[in-house]
N, C-alpha and C positions, 0 to 999 in steps of 0.2 A: 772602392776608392782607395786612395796610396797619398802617403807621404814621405818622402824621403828626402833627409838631406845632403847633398850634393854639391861640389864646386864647378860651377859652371865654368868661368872664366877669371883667367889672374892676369890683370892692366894696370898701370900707372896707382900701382903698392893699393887699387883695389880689388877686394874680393865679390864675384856676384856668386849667389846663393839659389837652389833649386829644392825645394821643398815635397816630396812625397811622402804618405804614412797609407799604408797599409790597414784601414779598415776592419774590412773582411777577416781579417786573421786574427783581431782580437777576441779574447775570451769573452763568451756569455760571462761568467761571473765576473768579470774587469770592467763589462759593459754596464752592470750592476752597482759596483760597486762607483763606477765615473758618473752614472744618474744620479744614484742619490745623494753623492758630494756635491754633485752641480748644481742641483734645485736646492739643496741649504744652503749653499756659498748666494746663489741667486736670490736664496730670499733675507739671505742675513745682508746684501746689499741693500736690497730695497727697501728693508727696515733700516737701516744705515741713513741713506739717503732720506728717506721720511723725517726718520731721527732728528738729525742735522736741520732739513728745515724745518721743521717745528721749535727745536729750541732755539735757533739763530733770530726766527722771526718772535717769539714771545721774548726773546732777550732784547730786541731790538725795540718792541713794543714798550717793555717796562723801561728802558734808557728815555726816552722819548717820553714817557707819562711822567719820569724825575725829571727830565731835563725842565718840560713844561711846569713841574710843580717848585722848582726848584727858583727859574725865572721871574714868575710871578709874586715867590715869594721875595724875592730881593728888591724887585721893583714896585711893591708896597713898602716894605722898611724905607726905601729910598725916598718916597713921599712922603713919608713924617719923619723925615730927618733932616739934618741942618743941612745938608747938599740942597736942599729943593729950592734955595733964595739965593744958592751960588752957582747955580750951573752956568752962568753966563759969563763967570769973575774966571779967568785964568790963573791965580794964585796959588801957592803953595798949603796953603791951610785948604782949599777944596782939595788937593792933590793928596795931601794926608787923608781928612777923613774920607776921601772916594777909596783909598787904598785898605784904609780901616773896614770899611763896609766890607770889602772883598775877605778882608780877612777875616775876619766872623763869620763869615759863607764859606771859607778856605775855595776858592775860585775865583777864576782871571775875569776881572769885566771891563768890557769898553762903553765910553759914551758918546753919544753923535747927537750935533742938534735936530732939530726937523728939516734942514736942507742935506741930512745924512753927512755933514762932516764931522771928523772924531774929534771930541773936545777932550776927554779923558779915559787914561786905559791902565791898567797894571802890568802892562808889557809895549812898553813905548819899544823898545829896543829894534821889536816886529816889524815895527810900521817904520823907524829909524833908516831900517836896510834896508827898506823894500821890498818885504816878504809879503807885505799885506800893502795895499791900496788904503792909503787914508780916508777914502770913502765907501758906503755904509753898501751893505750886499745888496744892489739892485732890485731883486725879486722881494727880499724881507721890506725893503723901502718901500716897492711898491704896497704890497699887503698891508702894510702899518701906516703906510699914509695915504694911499690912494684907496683900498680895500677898507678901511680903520678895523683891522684885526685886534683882538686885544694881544694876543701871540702870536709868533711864526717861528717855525724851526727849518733849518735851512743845513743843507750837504756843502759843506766847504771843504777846500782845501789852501796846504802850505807846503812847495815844495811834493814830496812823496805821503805826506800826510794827510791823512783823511779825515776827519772831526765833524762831529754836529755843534753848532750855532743856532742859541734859541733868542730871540729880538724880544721887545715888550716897549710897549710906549710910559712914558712918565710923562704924568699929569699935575696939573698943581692944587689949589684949593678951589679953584673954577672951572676945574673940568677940563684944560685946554691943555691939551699935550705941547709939552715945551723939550720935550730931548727924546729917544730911541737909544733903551737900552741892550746893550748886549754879552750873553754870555756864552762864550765858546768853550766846547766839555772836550777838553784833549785825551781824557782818560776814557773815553768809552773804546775806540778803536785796539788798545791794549786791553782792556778788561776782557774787549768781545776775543779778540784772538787767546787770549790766554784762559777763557770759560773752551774755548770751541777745541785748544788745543788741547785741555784735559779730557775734554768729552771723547774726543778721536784715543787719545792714550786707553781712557776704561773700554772702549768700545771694542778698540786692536785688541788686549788682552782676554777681555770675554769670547770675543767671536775666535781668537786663538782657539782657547778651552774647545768652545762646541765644534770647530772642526774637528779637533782631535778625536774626539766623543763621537759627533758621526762618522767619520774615518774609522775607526775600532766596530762601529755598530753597524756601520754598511758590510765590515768585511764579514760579521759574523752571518748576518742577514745572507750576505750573500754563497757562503760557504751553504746555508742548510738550504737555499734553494737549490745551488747547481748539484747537490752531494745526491739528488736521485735524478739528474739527469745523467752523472758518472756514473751511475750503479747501472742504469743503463746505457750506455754505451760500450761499458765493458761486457753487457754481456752482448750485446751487438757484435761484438768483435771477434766474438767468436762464433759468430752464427757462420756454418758455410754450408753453402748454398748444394743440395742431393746426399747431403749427409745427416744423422739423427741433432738433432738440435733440443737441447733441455727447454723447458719453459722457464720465464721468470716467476718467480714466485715476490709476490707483494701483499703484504698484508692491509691497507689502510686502504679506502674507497674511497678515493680522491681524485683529481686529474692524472696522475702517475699512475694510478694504478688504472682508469680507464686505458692511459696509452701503454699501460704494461698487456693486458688484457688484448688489447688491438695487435700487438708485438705477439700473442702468444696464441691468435688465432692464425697469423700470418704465416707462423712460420708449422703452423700443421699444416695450411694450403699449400704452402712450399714442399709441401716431401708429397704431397700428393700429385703437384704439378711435375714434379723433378722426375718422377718414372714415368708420366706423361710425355714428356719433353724427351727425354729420352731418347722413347720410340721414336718422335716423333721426326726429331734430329739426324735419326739415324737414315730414315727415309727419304728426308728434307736432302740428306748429303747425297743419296743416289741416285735423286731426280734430277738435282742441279747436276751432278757429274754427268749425267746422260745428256741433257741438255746443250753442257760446254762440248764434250765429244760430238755431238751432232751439228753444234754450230762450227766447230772446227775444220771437219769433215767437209761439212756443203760448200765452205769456201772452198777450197781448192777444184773439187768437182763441179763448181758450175763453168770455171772457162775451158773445164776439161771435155765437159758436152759440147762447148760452142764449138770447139778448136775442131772437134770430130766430126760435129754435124757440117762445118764450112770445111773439111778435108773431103767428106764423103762428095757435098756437092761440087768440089771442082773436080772431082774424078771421074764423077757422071756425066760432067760437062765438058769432059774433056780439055781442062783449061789449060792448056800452055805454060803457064808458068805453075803450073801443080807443083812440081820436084820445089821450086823458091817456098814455096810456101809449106811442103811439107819440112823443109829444113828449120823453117823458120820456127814453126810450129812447134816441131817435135823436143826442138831446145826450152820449149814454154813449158812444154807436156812433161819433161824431166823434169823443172824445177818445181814444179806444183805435185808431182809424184813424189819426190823427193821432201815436199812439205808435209804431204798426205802423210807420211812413214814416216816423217818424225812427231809428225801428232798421233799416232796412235801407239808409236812406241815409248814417249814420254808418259802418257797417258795409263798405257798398262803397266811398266815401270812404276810411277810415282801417284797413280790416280787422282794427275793436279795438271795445269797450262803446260807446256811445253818450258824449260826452264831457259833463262837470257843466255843466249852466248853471244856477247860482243863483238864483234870485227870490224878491221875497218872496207867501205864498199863505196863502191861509186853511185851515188841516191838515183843518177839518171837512170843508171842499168837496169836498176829495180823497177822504177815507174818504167821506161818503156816494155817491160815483159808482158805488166798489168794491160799496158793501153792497146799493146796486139794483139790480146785478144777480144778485148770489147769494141775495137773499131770496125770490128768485123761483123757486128750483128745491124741487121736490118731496122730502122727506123730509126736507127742513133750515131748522133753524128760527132766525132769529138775534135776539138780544134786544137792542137798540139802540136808546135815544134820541137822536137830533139833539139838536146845543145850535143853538139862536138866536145864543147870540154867540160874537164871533170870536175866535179865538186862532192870528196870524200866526208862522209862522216862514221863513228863507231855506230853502229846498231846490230840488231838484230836480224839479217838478212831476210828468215822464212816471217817472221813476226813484221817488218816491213810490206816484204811482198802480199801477204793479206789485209794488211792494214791499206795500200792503196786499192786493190779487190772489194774489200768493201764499202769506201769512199765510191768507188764508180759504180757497184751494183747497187748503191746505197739510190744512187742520184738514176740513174734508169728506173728505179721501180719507184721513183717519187714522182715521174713524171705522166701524167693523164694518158689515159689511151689514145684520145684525139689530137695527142700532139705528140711530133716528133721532136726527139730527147734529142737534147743539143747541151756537149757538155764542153766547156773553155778551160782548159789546166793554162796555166801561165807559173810565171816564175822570176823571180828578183833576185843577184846574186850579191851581198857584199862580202866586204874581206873578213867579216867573222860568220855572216850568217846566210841562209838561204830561203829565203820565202815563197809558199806554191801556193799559188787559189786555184780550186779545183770549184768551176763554178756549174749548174743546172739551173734549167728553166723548170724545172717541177712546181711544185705545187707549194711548196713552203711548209715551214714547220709553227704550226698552232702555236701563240702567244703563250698557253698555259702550262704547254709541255717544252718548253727552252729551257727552265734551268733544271730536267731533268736529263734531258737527251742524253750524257752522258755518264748517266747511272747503271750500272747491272743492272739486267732482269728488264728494264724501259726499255718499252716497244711501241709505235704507232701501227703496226701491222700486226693483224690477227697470226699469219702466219710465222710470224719472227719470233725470237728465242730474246729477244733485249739484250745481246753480248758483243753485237757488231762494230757499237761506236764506243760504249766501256774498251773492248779490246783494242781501237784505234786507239783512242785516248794513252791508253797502259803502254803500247807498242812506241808511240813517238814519245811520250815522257822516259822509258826505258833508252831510248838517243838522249835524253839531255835535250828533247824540244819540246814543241808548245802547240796547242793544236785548242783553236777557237773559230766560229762560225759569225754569219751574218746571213741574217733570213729576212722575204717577205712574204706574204700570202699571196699567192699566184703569179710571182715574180720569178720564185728561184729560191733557191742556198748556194751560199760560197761557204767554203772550207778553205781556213787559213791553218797553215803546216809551218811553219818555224825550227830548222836545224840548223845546228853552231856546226863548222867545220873541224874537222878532228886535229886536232890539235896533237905536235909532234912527241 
């Protein structure tokens, strides 16, 4: 996984952003040390967040249990007081002592009759401007007079201000509620933000400290873990592979030292394998070498029998145009002799493939040398026009010229004995590139063995050496082209060949 960042795109003065990071590359000890910062960062939040509401809700709780003890207690004084025979008189003497009561409570109160209008209040000013509705908070009304609550606390607001409001009914000496009082607590909303914003301050500063503390204690933690996974690595690094290699030595019987142990039997099996190998290698390299010389070899001598065996029969047959055809021939028979002698004198020279020499060549010349001599064999039929013109590319002329030899002897020996082998080469020309299907009615190539086909050593015939279609494959990417198939089981293979033209 990656991240990196990156400017993707700069438009109208904005910037877009591309994000990758790189994963994989960080340190075991970074990755140590970024866990266990993360689960105490993770859990100093959610002790945070607990935190928070736990004290928000018991602060909220006790506001609410004063507000309640607070109302009731005013709206008993108020019943034995000299208000209780004037709340109906609008006067200035009820407006003093209503204002007196408040202030021995040091709190704002309003009062409403039983049809919720406000008779008296310590902040007319409110209801003056029209911050407040001169009528009594519907829901508290309803509760205290339709409900007969003895209290109701109630979430108002003024403006951006938020407040609790606790209601209470006033009774007289008969029991008959004659006014709803009310007292709204403007100081909780401040008390609460300014408790909650201290809480958050001690909180910030504490959990500073313990990140600090785990930051210091993760890196130590993390230094004496990774410090014997460096001790081995380093001697890792110097382990090489057929040479003597020291053992580790580790004292403690622990996991490191089981995987030093495992490290220290490995690498005695390594020096016993290594002179194993060796030999083994050595043999390995001059079977394969026999192998490539042998498959190099049979290409060119098998249209070198055809050529001979269809020379010999029109000579017994006396066929009239023998001399055409020995001409023809004998030009094939140079060029496949001439391959023959450069594979085997590359071969004892450098005891490796024949090395690339590039040239530029005309790709027709090549393929028709190939198709004269397999259109001459008995049971197989190939459908092939020549073009007239030329279509150059750089390659490797002998490396070409086998490379279509095995495509055709590839596609005759895929096809059933009870059927005659019918092979379609075709060809597409544009202005940078050239495409051949070289098509057979064989047999197809088994589902399981396609995406090996052009592997070294992969063969479907007991007979085969596995280098025919690796060597195709090597030969046309060696042009700078491309070479892919398309099979079905008893239908055929096509062979698609793709060359760019040579460029000046």
């Amino acid at each position: 996984m990656w991240i990196r960042v990156r400017i993707l795109t700069v438009s109208n003065n904005r910037i877009k952003w591309s994000f990758k990071i790189s994963l994989d590359k960080i340190l075991y000890r970074t990755r140590i040390q970024f866990s266990m910062i993360f689960a105490v960062v993770i859990t100093l939040i959610l002790v945070g967040i607990i935190t928070f509401i736990s004290i928000s809700s018991q602060f909220q709780t006790q506001q609410e249990k004063t507000i309640r003890s607070k109302i009731l207690q005013i709206a008993s004084a108020f019943e034995v007081g000299p208000l209780i025979d004037r709340i109906n008189y609008n006067d200035e003497q009820a407006k003093v002592n209503f204002d007196n009561l408040a202030n021995n409570y040091s709190s704002d109160l309003s009062l409403f009759d039983t049809n919720g209008e406000l008779l008296l209040t310590t902040q007319p000013k409110i209801y003056d401007y029209g911050l407040l509705c001169r009528q009594m908070n519907g829901r508290a009304f309803i509760a205290l007079n339709g409900l007969q609550k003895s209290e109701v606390l109630s979430d108002e607001k003024i403006g951006l201000l938020s407040y609790k409001a606790a209601y209470a009914p006033i009774r007289n000496v008969r029991h008959q509620t004659i006014a709803y009082l009310q007292l709204p607590y403007f100081a909780n909303e401040a008390e609460y933000t300014e408790r909650i914003g201290s809480l958050l301050n001690i909180m910030i500063n504490v959990y500073a400290l313990i990140f600090i503390a785990i930051g210091l204690f993760a890196i130590i933690i993390a230094r004496q873990i990774t410090a014997p996974l460096n001790f081995i690595q380093y001697n890792l690094s110097k382990t090489i592979y057929g040479k003597k290699n020291e053992p580790i030595k580790w004292d403690r019987d622990d996991e490191i030292g089981a995987l030093v142990k495992e490290y220290n039997n490995m690498i005695a099996a390594l020096e016993n394998s290594a002179i194993k190998l060796a030999q083994s290698e050595r043999e390995s390299a001059w079977r394969e070498m026999a192998k490539q010389v042998a498959h190099e070899i049979k290409n060119p001598l098998t249209p070198l029998k055809l050529g001979l065996q269809l020379l010999d029969k029109s000579w017994k047959d006396k066929d009239p145009k023998f001399d055409q055809k020995f001409e023809r021939f004998s030009k094939s028979f140079v060029e496949q002799i001439e391959s023959l002698s450069s594979i085997a004198s590359e071969f004892s020279a450098f005891a490796k493939m024949p090395d690339t020499r590039i040239e530029r060549l005309n790709i027709f010349d090549i393929l028709n040398q190939a198709v004269t001599i397999f259109k001459q064999m008995d049971n197989v039929l190939i459908k092939y026009l020549p073009s007239n013109n030329k279509f150059n590319i750089d390659a490797d002329r002998d490396q070409l010229l086998r490379c279509f030899n095995n495509l055709l002897k590839n596609a005759i020996e895929a096809t059933p004995d009870d059927r005659q082998c019918e092979i379609e080469i075709n060809y597409l020309v544009t202005t940078k590139n050239i495409l051949f299907t070289i098509k057979d009615n064989g047999s197809g190539i088994p589902e399981n063995m396609r995406e090996k086909i052009f592997e070294p050593n992969f063969t479907t015939k007991s007979s085969g050496t596995g280098l025919g279609l690796a060597f195709v494959k090597n030969s046309i990417e060696n042009a700078n082209g491309k070479v892919w198939f398309d099979t079905a089981i008893d239908a055929g293979t096509t062979f698609y060949l793709s060359f760019p033209i040579a460029t000046v």
